[in-house]
N, C-alpha and C positions, 0 to 999 in steps of 0.2 A: 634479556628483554630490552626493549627499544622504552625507553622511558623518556618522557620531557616533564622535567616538574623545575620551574621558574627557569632557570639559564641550561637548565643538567640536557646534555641528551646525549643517550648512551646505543654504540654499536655493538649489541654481545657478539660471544664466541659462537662461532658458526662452523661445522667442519669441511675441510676439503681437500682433497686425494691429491699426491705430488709425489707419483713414480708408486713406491711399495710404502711411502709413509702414510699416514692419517693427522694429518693438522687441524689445530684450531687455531685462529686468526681474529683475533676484536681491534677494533679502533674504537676507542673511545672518547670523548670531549666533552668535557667537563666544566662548570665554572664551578663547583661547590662538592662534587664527589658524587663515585658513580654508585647506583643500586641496582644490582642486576637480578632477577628474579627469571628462574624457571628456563633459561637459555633460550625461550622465545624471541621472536624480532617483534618490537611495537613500539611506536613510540605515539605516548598518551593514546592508548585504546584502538593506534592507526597501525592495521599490520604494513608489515616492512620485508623487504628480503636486500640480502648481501651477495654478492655475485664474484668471484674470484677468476681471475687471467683466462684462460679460454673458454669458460662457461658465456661469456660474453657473445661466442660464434652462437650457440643454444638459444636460438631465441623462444624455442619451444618451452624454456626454463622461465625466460620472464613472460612468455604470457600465462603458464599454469599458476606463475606465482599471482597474476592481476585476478585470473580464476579463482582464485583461492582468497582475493580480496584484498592484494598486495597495495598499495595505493604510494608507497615509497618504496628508491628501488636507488641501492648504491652499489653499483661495481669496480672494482677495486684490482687494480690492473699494476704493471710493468714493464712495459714496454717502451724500452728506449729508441727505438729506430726514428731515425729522424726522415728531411725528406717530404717534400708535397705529398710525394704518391702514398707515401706509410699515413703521414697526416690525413689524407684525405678516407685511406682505407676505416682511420680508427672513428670519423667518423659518421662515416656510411655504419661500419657494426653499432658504435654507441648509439644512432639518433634510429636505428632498427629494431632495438630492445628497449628502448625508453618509450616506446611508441606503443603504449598497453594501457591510458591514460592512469601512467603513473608519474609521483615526481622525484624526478631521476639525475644522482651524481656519480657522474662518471670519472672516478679518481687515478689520475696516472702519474709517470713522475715527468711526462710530457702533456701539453694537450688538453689535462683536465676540465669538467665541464657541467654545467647543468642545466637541465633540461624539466620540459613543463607538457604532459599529454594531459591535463588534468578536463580541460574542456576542449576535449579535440571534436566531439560530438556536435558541441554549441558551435565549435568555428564550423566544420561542413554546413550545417543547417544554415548558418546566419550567410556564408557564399554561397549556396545554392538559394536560399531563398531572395536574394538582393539581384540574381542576375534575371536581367532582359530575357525574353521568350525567345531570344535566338539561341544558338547555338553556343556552348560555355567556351568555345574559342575564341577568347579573345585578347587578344594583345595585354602584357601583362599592367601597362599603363594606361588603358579601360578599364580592367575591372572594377567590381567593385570593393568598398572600404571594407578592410578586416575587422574582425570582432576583437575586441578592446578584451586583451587575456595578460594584460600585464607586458612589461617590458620584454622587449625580447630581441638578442642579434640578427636570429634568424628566426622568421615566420613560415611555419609550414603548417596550410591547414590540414594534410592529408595525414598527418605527421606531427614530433613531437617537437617544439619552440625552442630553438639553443637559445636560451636566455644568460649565458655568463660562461666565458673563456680562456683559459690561461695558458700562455705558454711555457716559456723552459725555464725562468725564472721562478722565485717563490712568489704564492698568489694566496692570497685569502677572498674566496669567492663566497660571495653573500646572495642568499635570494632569498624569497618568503611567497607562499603559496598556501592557503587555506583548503584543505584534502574535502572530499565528500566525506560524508558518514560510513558507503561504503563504494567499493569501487563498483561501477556500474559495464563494467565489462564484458562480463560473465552473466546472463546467458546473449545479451545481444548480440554479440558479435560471436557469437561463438557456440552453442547448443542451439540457440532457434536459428541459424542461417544453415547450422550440419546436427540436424538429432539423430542420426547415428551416432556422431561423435560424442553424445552426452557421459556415455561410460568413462570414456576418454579421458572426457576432461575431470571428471567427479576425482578418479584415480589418482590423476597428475595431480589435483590440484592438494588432494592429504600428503602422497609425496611430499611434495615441494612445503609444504606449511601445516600445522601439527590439525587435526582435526576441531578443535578449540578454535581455532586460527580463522577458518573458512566462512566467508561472506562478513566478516568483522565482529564474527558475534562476543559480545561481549557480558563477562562474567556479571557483571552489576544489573543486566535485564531482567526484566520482570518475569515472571513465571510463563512459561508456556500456558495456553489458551488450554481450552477444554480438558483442563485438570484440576482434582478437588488437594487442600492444602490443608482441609479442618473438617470439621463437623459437616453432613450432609443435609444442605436446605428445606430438601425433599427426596425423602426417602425410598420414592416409588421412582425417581427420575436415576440414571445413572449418577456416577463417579465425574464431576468435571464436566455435566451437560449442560448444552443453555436451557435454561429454563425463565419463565417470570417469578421473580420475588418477591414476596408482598403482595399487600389487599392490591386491590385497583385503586389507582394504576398502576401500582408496581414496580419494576425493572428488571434488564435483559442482565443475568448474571450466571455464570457458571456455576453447577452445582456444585456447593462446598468449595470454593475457590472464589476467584475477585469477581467485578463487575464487569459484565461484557461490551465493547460499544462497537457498534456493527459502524465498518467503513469500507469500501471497494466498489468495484465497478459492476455494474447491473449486466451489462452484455459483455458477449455472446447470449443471448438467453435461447439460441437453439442452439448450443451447448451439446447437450446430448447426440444430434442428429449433425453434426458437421464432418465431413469426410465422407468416402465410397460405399455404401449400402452396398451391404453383402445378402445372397441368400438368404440367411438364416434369421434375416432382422437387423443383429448387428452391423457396426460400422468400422472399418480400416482408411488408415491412412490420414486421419483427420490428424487436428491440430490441439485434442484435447490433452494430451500431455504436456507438449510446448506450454499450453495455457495452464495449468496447475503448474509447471513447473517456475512459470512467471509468477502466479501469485503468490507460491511460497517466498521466492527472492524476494520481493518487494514489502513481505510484512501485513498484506489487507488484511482484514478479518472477515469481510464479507463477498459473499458475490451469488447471483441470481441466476436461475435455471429455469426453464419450463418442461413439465413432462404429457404437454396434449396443446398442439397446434394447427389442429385440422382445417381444412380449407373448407372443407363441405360444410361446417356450420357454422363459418364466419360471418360474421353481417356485413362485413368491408371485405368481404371474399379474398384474405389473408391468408397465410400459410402454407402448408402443404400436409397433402392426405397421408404420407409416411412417417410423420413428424408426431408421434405414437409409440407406447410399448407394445401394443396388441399384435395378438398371434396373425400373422396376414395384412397389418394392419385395419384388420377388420375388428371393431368397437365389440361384437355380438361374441367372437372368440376369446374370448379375454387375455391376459396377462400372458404375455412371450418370454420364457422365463431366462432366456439366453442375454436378450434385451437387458432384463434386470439386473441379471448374474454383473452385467459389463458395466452399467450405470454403478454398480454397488461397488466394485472396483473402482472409481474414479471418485466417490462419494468417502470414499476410505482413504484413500490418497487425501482428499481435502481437508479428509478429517486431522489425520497426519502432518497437516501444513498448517492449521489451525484456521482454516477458514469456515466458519457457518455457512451454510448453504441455504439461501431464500428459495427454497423448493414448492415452484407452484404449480397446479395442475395444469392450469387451464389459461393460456392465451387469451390477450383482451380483444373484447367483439366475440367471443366463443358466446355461443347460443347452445344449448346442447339440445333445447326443445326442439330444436329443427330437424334431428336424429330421433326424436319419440323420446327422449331421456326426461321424461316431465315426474312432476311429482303427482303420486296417486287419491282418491279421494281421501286418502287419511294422512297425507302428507309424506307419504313414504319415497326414498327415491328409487329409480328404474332400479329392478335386479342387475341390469347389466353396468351400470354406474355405481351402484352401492358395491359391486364386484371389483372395480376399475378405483376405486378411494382406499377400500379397508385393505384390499390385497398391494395396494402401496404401500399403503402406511405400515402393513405388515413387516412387507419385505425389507421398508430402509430405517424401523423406529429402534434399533440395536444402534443407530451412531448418534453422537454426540453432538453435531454440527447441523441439525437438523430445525430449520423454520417452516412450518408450512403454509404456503399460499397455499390461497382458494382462486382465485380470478383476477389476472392483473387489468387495472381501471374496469373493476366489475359493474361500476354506474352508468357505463355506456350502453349496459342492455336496460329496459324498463324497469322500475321499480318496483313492478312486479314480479320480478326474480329474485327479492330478496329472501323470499321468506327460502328458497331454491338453497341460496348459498347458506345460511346459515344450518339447513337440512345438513348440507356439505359439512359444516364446522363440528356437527354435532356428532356424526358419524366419524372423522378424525380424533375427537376428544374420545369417544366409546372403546376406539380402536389403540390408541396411544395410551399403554400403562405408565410410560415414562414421561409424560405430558410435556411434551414440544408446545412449544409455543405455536401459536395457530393467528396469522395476520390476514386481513383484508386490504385491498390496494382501489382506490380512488385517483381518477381523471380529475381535476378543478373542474369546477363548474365554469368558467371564461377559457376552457379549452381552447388553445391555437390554431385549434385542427380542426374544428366545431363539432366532436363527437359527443360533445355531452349534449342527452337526449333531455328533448323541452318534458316537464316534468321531472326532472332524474333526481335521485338521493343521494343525497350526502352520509357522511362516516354518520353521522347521529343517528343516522335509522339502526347502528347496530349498539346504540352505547349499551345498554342493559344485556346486551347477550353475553350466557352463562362460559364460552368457549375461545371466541375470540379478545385477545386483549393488545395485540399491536394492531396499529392499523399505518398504511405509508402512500404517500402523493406523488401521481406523476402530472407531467407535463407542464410545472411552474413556470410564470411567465421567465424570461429571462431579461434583465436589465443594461446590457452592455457594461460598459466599465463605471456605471454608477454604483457600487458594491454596498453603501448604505439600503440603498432602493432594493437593490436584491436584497438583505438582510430583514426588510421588512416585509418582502412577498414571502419569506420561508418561515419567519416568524406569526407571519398571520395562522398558519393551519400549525405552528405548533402551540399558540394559544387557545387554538379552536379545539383538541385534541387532549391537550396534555392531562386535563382532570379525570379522564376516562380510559385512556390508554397510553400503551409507551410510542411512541410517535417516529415515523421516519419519512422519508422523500426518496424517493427510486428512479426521479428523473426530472429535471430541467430539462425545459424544451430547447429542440436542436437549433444551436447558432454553434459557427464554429470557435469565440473565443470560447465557452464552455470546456472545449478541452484542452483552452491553450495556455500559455505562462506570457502573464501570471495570472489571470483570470479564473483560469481553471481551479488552482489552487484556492485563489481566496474566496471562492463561490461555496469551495467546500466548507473554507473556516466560516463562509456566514450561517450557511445552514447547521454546523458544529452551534456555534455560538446563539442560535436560535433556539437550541434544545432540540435539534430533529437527529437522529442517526441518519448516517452519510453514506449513501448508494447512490452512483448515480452512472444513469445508462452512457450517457455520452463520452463517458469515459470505457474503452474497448479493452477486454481483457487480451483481444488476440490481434492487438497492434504494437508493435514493438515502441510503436513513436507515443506510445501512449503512457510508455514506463515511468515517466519523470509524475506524471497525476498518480499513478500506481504506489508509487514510492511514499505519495504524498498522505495516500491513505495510510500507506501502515503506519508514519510518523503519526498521524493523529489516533491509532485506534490503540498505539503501544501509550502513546500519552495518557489519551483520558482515559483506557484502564488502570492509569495509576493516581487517579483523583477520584472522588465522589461525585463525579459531575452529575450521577443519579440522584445526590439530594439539594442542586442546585435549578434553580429557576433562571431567564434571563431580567437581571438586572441594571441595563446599561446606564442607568442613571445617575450609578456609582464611578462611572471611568471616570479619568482625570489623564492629565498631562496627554500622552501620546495615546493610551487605551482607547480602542473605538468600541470593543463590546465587552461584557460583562456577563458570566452566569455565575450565582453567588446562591449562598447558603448563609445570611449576612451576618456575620458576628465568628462565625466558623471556618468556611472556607469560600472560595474565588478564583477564577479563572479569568484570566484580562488576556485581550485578546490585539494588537496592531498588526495594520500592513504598511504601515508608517512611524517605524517606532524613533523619528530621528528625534526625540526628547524620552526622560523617564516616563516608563508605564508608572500609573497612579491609580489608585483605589480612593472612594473619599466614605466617609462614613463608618471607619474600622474602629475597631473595638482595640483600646488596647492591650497589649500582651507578647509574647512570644510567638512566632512563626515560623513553619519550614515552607520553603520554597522552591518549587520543580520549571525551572524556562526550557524550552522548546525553544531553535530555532526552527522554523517552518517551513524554510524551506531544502536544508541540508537534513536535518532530524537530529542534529546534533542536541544534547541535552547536559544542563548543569543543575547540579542540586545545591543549596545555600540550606545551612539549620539552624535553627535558632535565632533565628533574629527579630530584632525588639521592634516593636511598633508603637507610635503614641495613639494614642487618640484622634480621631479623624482624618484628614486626609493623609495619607501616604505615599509615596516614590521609590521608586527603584531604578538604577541605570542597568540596563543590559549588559551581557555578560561582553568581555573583548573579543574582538572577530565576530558575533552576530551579525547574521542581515539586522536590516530593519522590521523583516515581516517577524514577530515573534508570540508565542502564548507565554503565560504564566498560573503556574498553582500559586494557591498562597496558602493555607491549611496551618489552623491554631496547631500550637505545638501540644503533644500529648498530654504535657507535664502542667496546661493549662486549662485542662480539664477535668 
């Protein structure tokens, strides 16, 4: 195994074919002695792979290995030929195989080298985005300034950075590069550009690196999602389902298992209906696969779907008339059960990937009185809508991943459709033996867009109702880069909320830093840090360029399921030093939150005692745990761990043995 603990870092035995022999081969380098566990390659929780003499030409070997999450990559060669042309041949193959953003030493007894892909991504984007709207030819002393990735001999942004050189003499070549969490290679550049080739690479990629191995997954993670690990909540809901916990307000928690915190991106929300409409209803050729198979990589836990987008009773004449499960697309014929059968397959897959699925019926601006679907003198709803609710609920209340909207930004119809929707809630709860949680979704009332209708209700109108208990916000204003200012627009409606239901945000209105870096990211820690669960539409489940905010979700949804952030409130009043926001359980536990951490985070106001401590960097996902550590009374500090960004959270959680 590839270990680093203080100076140690160890190359295990790796084996490799030489005529009719079978060798193993280690280099090892030591300050203190080596511990080799399990003949793995990793060095500190970074998988690695080792590469021997003509494996080198294979470059199909170092990219299954980046597929598989490889993010160091040392090939270890002999070749004496001297000579420009040999020299120049070794390195054309080395800077070919190094070019998987990984970071990469190329060991010969000539030539030696190391090499840097690690932000080959950031350098494309940062040259393409700096150049003039002409044409990118241009003279190499026009262009524009490279992106600042560390020293390096040779710059190549298409390609990987010869950063250090030796030649026929002895060389001790030194460099240092900080690795992502995990290697981001795999699917971009490689399943979503050729999904045929997904088999492919899955194959190659166990091959090459043990199945442990694959996308960095690491033994110390916390429990997979939508699994139960003790005692069941509630006993009528499955094994591992979301459910709410507790009186009102409650919280989003797995049945018999941890606490759930919904983070990912809201669109595609026609989802379902993307790709070639076939005959039978169904759809080919879309991009729904690609798209779950993104959200698995990247860790969300959430993401949002619609299943009724009709054009015909849109008040903003939205949608489209096929954008339906119904047989014909006709509302009067009901449920197309081929439709279903395929939704139900892609809702299993998600389940499979542990993502919740915010599953709503009905598109915003949907009227469905405009179709006859009105409630009767006794409040009953249409037969053919109370056919079109329970026969959903039917078909998809066996998964575990399951939220159900009612009507995204439902206040945009009158307030006379309330009593409508919650007809809706009630009929879901009737139908639901496993009791999914059931949310309502709100437009602000200061809409961007000006759809919120004079008159119109807010979440209040439903606090007493017996069915629904989340309820989530779209369209908040958005602040530009003043990130306090957005923290207080997202903490407004989670004060407004929070005593009544579990509270979320499903979309800041569209600006394009929203889904940019770093923007993007700390928009989400404000709404984290405000107490809202974090969806948010502007973030595109079916853009590749969107991976980096993707990513960003799962760091934060793998975090705070491993905190209490359910019994915490925001208290920012408590930060100190570098902390900009605070949700606290005060005397108990704390989450400190910077995007400026250049001094210690600080707490003021603690209790003292014992502590264990969980930091997050935010924006790699990199995580360290500190235990037991002593705290005095009142204010407190902490320096961040070595190599952290600046942007960082922290748990702080009395120690058990304090209780």
């Amino acid at each position: 195994m590839f270990r680093l603990t203080a100076a140690v870092i160890i190359f295990a035995s790796v084996p490799w074919s030489a005529g009719a022999k079978r060798l193993k081969i280690a280099l090892v380098q030591s300050a203190v002695g080596p511990t080799v566990e399990d003949n793995c390659n990793r060095i500190v929780d970074v998988p690695a792979i080792v590469t021997l003499g003509r494996e080198g030409l294979w470059t199909e070997i170092a990219e299954l290995a980046a597929v598989a999450g490889a993010q160091i990559h040392v090939h270890l060669d002999h070749d004496a030929s001297t000579g420009s042309e040999a020299g120049l041949r070794r390195l054309q193959v080395w800077a070919n195989l190094a070019s998987f953003l990984t970071f990469s030493a190329t060991v010969n007894v000539v030539d030696s080298a190391i090499w840097d892909d690690l932000r080959s991504r950031d350098e494309v984007r940062a040259y393409l985005n700096s150049l003039p709207n002409q044409m990118c030819c241009l003279p190499f002393d026009l262009r524009p300034p490279q992106l600042d990735s560390g020293a390096a001999e040779v710059y190549a942004t298409w390609g990987a950075n010869l950063v250090a050189r030796a030649g026929r003499g002895r060389s001790l070549l030194v460099a240092m590069r900080r690795v992502h969490r995990m290697n981001p290679y795999h699917p971009a550049r490689t399943a979503n550009l050729n999904p045929q080739m997904a088999p492919w690479y899955a194959l190659g990629a166990q091959l090459v690196l043990p199945p442990e191995m694959v996308h960095g997954a690491q033994s110390s993670a916390p429990p997979p999602r939508l699994t139960a690990t003790g005692p069941l909540d509630d006993p009528a809901a499955l094994p591992g389902h979301l459910i709410v916990a507790g009186s009102n307000p409650g919280y989003l928690k797995y049945n018999g298992g941890g606490p759930a915190f919904l983070s990912g991106p809201d669109d595609p929300e026609a989802f379902f209906f993307l790709g070639q409409l076939d005959p039978g209803g169904t759809r080919s050729g879309g991009p729904q696969q690609q798209i779950i198979r993104r959200l698995a990589a990247t860790g969300v836990s959430a993401f949002h779907v619609q299943m009724f987008r009709m054009r015909r009773c849109n008040i903003k004449d939205e949608g489209d008339d096929t954008h339906n499960p119904f047989i014909g697309h006709d509302p009067t014929k009901g449920l197309n059960r081929a439709v279903l059968d395929q939704w139900d397959g892609w809702l299993g897959e998600l389940e499979k990937a542990g993502v919740v699925v915010h599953l709503e019926f009905y598109n915003d601006a949907t009227d469905v009185e405009r179709m006859g679907w009105k409630l009767d003198a006794r409040g009953n709803l249409h037969p053919d809508e109370e056919r079109f609710i329970t026969g959903i609920v039917n078909r998809f209340k066996h998964h575990k991943n399951i939220l159900w909207g009612i009507e995204e930004s439902a206040n945009k119809l009158p307030g006379a459709r309330t009593p409508h929707f919650k007809r809706i809630a009630e009929a879901i709860a009737r139908t639901d033996n496993h009791h999914h949680p059931i949310v309502q979704s709100f437009v602000i009332p200061n809409d961007p867009e000006d759809d919120f209708p004079p008159g119109g209700i807010l979440s209040d109108a439903y606090y007493r109702d017996p069915h629904i208990r989340v309820v989530t916000w779209l369209h908040l204003i958005p602040h530009g880069d003043d990130v306090d200012m957005q923290y207080r627009e997202y903490l407004r409606y989670s004060k407004r909320d929070s005593p009544h239901f579990v509270v979320m945000k499903n979309e800041t209105f569209w600006r394009p830093y929203v889904a940019g870096d770093p923007l993007g990211r700390r928009y989400s820690w404000a709404a984290v840090m405000a107490g809202l669960h974090n969806l948010e539409a502007q973030h595109k489940a079916d853009l590749t360029a969107h991976e980096p905010r993707l990513r960003e979700h799962g760091y934060i949804a793998r975090f705070m399921e491993q905190t209490d952030f359910y019994r915490m409130q925001p208290h920012s009043e408590l930060a100190s030093g570098s902390t900009r926001w605070v949700l606290a359980n005060p005397g108990e536990s704390y989450i400190a939150y910077t995007f400026n951490g250049s001094a210690a985070l600080g707490l003021k106001g603690m209790t003292a005692g014992t502590y264990n401590l969980l930091w997050l960097d935010t924006i790699d996902g990199r995580t360290v745990s500190q235990t037991e550590v002593a705290v005095a009374s009142g204010e407190a500090k902490w320096t961040r761990p070595d190599s952290f960004s600046s942007e960082i959270a922290l748990y702080v959680k009395r120690a058990a043995s304090e209780r």
